[in-house]
C-alpha positions in Angstrom: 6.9 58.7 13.0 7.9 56.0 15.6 7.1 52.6 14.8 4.5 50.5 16.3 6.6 48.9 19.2 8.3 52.0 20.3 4.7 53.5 21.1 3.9 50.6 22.8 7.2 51.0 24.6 6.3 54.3 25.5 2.9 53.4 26.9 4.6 50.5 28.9 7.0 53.1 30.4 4.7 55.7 31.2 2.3 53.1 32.9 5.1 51.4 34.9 6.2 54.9 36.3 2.6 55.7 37.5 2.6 51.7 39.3 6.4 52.8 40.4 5.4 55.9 42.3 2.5 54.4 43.6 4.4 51.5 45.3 7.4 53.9 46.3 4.4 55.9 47.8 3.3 52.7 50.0 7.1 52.3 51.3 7.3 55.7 52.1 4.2 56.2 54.2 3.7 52.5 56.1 0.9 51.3 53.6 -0.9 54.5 54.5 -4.2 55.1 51.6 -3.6 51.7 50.6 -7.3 51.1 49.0 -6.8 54.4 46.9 -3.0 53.6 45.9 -4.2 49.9 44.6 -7.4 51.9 42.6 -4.4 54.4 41.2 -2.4 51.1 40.2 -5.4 49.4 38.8 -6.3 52.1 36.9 -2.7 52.8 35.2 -3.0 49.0 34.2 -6.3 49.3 32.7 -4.7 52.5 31.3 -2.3 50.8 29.7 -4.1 47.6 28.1 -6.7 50.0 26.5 -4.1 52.3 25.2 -2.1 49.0 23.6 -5.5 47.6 22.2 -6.3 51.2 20.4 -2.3 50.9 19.3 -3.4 47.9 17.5 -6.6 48.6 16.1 -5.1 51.4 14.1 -6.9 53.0 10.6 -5.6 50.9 8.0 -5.7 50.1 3.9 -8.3 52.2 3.2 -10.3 53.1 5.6 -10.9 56.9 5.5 -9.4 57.2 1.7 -13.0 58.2 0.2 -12.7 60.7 -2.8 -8.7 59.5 -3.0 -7.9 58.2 -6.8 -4.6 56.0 -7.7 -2.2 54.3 -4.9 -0.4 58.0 -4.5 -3.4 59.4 -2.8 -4.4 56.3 -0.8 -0.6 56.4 0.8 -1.2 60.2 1.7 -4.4 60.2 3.4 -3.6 57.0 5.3 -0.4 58.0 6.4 -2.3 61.3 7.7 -4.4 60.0 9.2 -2.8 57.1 10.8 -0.8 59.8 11.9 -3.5 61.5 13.7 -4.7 58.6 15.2 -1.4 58.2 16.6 -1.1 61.4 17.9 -4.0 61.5 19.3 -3.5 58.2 21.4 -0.7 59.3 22.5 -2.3 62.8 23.5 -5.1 60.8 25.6 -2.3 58.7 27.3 -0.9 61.9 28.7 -3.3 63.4 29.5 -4.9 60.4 31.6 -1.5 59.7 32.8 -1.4 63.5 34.2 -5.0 62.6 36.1 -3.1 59.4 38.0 -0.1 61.5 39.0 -2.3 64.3 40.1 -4.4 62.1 42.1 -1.6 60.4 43.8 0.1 63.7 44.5 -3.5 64.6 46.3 -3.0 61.8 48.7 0.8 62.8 49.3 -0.9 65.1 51.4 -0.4 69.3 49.7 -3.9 68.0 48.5 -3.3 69.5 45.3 -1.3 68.5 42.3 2.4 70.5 42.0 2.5 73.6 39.9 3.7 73.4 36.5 7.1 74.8 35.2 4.8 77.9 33.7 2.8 78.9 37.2 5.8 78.6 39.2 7.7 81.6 36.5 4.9 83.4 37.2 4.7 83.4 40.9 8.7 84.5 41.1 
């Protein structure tokens, strides 16, 4: 399991590269959808913070070890499901990360987001 800073690392990078694409978006096309790109940007930043502040407010010592006996089976159960917490974090930050790059590859003009690695096997 990674530690605590390099999920937050993660979540920095993966925030960064939506604000990235964004601005290299704005270069590209003369400032062109400049009110959605800044909503895009904002919402990658508000992304982020809320993602860091459920990083930090983690399950800990304790919480969720009812019906656990000795330190043994407190270590288990909060190992498993601080892991699941994790995971699931880190799930929701992909998944709304997707949403930001979809949307800004709507306003790249195709007006939909690109197929995935699976529909374009299938369409060969």
């Amino acid at each position: 399991m990674k530690n605590l800073r390099e999920i937050k690392k993660d979540i920095n990078y993966l925030a960064s590269e939506v604000v990235s694409d964004c601005l290299t978006y704005l270069a590209i096309n003369d400032n062109k959808n400049q009110e959605e790109i800044s909503n895009i940007i904002g919402a990658a930043l508000d992304l982020r913070d809320e993602m860091v502040c459920k990083i930090n407010d983690y399950p800990r010592n304790g919480e969720a070890n009812a019906g656990k006996t000795g330190t043994e089976g407190k270590h288990r159960v909060r190992n498993t499901v601080t892991m699941k917490y994790f995971n699931a974090v880190g799930k929701e930050m992909l998944e709304k990360t997707d949403a930001l790059f979809a949307e800004l590859s709507k306003l790249s003009g195709n007006g939909k987001a690109p197929k995935s690695k699976a529909e374009k096997v299938k369409t060969e």
